[in-house]
Each structure stands twice: as C-alpha cells, then as structure tokens.
N, C-alpha and C positions, 0 to 999 in steps of 0.2 A: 778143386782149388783149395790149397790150404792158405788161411789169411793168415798173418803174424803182424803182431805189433812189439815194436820195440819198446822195452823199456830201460834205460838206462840215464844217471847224472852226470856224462860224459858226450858230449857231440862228438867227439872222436870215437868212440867204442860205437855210438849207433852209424855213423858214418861207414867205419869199416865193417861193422855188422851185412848195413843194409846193403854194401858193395860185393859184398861175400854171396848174398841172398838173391839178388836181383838178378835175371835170367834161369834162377833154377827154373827147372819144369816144375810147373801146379803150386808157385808159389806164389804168393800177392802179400807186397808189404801196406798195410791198410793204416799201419799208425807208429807216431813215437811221442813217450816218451819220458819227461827225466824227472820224472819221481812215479811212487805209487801210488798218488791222490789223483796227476793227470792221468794216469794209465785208466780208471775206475770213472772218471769222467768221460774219456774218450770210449769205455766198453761199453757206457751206456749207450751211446749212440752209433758207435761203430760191429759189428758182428764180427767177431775173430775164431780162430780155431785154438792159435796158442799165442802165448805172451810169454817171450825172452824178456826173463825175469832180473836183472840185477839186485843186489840185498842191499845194499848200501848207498842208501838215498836220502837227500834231507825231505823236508815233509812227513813223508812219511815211505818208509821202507820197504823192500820184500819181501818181507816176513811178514809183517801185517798187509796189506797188498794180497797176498797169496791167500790168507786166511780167508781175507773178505771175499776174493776173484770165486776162490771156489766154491762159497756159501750162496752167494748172487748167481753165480753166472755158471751152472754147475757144467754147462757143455763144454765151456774153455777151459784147457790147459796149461797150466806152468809150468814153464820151462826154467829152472835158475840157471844162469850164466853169472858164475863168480870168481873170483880169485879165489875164496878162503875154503881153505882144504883141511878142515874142523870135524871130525867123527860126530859130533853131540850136536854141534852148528848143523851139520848135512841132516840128523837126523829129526832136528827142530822142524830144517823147512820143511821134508815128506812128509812130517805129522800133521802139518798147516796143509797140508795137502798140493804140493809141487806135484806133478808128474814126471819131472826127471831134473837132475841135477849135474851140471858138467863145467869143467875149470876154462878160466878163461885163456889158459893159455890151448886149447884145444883147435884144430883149424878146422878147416873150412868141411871136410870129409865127416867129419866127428856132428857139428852142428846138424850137417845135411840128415847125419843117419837119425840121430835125438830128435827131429821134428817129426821122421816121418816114421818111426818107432811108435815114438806118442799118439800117434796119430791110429794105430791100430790099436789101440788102448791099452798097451803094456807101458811101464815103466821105464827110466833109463837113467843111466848111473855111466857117468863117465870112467874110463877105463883104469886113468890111477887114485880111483876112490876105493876101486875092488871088489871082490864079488861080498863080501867078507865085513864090509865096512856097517850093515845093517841088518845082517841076518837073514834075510832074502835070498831066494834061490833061482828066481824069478824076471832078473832083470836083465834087460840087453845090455850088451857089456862089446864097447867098440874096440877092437883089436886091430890097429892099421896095419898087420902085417896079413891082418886077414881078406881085406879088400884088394880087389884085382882093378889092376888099373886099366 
C-alpha cells in the first residue's frame, strides 16, 4: 500500500488531487494539507510513503518543507506538483531533495506513473521539463503517447 498525503493551499487542487487518487490500486490517501508546517505536523504522526508537494504556500513553503521532510523523515518522498516550469526553480527543489517533480497541468495517467516510479526509488521529471532540463540521464520521463490504453 502506498500512503500519500496531500499537500497543497488550495482545497480545490486537494479535492481534484484526491478525486483523481481515490480507487487507484495500492493507494491510500492518509493526509492533507495546505501548507508545509501542517504537512510536518501531520508526518509526525501519520506514516506516509510520499507527499504531493505544492511550492507555493503561506506559512511556510515547499521548498523549505522538502528540505526538512527529507532530513526527518528520510523514508518519505516528495513528490512537487506545481505550475512553475523554472530550470534553476526545478533544480533548487531536487537539490532540497524532491524525488520527482511534475507540472500541474499533468493528468491523471502522468500523477499515477510519478508515484509509483518513486516508489521503486528512481526519480521523475515530468515530460515537458525534459530529459535535458538537469543533466541526468537517469530519470523516468512520461510519454503519453507511450502508454497503452
């Protein structure tokens, strides 16, 4: 079973997150939510696999969030789910330690593969960030034309 907890400062974005989520196989949504101070509250007490990361949060953000997740909590992964499609931004949060990073405009097929990529302990990089975008050779790279429906 993989647990995920939402993080985002949007009830609409965890809403259709969690509605995208719900019924996959081996998933369990165990938590949400909208900042990265509750996200680090609730890891204390809650056991997760990965944390859908949003960056842009009052309190305190993704990017700090990410730093701390992975110094604490070194078995959980982050996942960033963002809009900002930034070369030096992307490569801030992998340095903070994300385990994959992917745009919010991505659907449902895209999310699915990023968690459970991560989940085998390689990295992921959504498709129009590129192979190119960090210098890694290394990363799963989702290609919708490559999935069989």
């Amino acid at each position: 079973m993989i647990r995920i907890m939402l993080v985002d400062d949007h009830a609409l974005i965890r809403d259709a997150i969690r509605s995208l989520l719900e019924g996959e196989v081996n998933f369990q949504l165990v938590g949400e939510a909208a900042n990265g101070q509750q996200a680090l509250d609730l890891l204390a007490e809650t056991p997760t696999n990965i944390v859908l990361m949003d960056v842009n949060m009052p309190v305190m953000g993704g990017e700090e969030a990410t730093e701390i997740i992975c110094a604490n909590f070194p078995k959980t992964k982050v996942l960033i789910l963002s809009m900002l499609n930034n070369k030096e931004f992307v490569r801030r949060l992998m340095d903070a330690g994300a385990s994959g990073y992917i745009l919010k405009n991505a659907g449902k097929a895209e999310i699915v593969l990023a968690i459970r990529f991560i989940m085998t302990g390689h990295p992921f990089m959504s498709s129009e960030l590129g192979l190119g975008l960090l210098g890694r050779q290394t990363w799963g790279i989702y290609a919708p034309d490559t999935i069989k429906r």
